[in-house]
C-alpha positions as CSV (number, residue, x, y, z in Angstrom):
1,X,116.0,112.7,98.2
2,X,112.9,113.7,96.5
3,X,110.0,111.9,95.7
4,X,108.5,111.8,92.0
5,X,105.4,111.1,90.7
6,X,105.7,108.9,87.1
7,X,102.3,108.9,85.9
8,X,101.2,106.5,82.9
9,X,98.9,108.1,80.3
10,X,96.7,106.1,78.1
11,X,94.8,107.5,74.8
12,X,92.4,104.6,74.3
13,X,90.4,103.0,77.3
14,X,90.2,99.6,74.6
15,X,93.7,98.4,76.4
16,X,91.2,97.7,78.8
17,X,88.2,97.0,77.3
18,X,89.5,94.8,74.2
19,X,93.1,94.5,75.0
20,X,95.9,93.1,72.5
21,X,97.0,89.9,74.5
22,X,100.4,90.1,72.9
23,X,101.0,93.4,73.8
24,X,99.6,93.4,77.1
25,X,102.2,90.0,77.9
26,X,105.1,92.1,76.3
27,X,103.9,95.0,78.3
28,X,103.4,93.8,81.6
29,X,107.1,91.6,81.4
30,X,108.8,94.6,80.7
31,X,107.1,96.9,83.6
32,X,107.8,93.8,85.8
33,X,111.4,93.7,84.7
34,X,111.5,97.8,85.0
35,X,109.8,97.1,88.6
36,X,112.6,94.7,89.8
37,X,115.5,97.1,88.3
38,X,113.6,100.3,90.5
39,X,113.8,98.5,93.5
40,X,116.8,96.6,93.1
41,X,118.0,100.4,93.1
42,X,116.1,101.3,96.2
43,X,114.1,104.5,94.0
44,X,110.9,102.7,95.0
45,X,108.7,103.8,96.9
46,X,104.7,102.3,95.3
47,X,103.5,101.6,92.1
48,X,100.3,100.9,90.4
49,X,98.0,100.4,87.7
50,X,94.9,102.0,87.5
51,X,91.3,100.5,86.2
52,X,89.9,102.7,83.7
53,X,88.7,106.4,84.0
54,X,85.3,105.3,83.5
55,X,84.9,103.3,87.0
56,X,86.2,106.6,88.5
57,X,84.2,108.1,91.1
58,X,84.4,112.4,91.9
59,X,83.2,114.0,95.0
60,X,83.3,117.6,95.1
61,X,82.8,119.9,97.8
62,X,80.3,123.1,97.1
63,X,78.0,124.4,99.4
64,X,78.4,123.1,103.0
65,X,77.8,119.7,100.9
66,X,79.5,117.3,98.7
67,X,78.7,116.0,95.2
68,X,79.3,112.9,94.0
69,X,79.2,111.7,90.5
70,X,79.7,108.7,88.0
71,X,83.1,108.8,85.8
72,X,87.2,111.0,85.2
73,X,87.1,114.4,86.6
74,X,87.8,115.5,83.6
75,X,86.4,115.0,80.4
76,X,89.7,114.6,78.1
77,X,91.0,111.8,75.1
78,X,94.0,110.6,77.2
79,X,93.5,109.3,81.5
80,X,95.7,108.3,84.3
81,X,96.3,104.8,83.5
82,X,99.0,103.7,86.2
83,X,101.9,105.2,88.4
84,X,105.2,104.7,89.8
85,X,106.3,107.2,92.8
86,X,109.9,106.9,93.2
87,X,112.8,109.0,95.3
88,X,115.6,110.1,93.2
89,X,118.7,112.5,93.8
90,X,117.0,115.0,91.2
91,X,114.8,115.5,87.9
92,X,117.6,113.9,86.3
93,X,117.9,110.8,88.2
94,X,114.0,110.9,88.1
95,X,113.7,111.7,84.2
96,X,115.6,108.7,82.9
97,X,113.5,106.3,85.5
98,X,110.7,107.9,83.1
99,X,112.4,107.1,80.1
100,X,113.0,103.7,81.2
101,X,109.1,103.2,82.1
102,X,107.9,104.8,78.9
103,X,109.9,102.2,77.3
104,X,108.6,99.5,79.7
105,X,104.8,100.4,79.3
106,X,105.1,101.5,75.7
107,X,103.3,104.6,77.0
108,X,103.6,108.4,77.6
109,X,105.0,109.0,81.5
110,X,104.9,112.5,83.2
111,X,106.9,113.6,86.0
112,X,106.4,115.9,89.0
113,X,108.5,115.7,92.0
114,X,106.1,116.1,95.1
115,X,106.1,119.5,97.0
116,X,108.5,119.9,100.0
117,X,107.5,119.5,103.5
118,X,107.6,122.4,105.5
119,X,110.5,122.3,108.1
């Protein structure tokens, strides 16, 4: 089987900063009902959420060295905000776990299977 990355995207870092409490409770039941269902059909593999782009931390290599600075690698309106990585039989399979966590997290999901291993 391969393995898929389900990456949760957030537009707004206030669902961390001043979040709805309704919507975080309606949110984080459903995820936690969408995480039970995942594993109950043994696609799991790790999950997460994700603090917000801001407390990230990027090192770069350049120069025999390595940078380090303060904040997302990349300067954009919408951040990681949580992932699932799953095993499923193809994009299919994988594609409506996606569709199920969209609806769970009432957010955007992406997914990318992982590259193969070399034989």
């Amino acid at each position: 089987m391969t393995q898929y990355l389900l990456s949760v995207w957030h537009d707004d870092e206030t669902i961390y900063t001043d979040p709805d409490p309704e919507f975080m409770e309606k949110a984080f039941r459903q995820v936690d009902a969408f995480n039970t269902e995942v594993m109950a059909a043994g696609a799991w593999v790790f999950g997460g959420g994700l603090q917000p782009a801001s407390s990230a931390t990027v090192l770069r290599a350049a120069d025999g060295g390595v940078s380090m600075t303060d904040g997302p690698y990349a300067e954009s309106k919408e951040q990681i905000g949580g992932f699932w990585v799953i095993e499923a039989p193809d994009l299919d399979a994988a594609l409506e776990w996606a569709r199920k966590g969209a609806e769970a997290c009432m957010a955007p999901v992406e997914v990318r299977p992982f590259q193969e291993e070399p034989a």
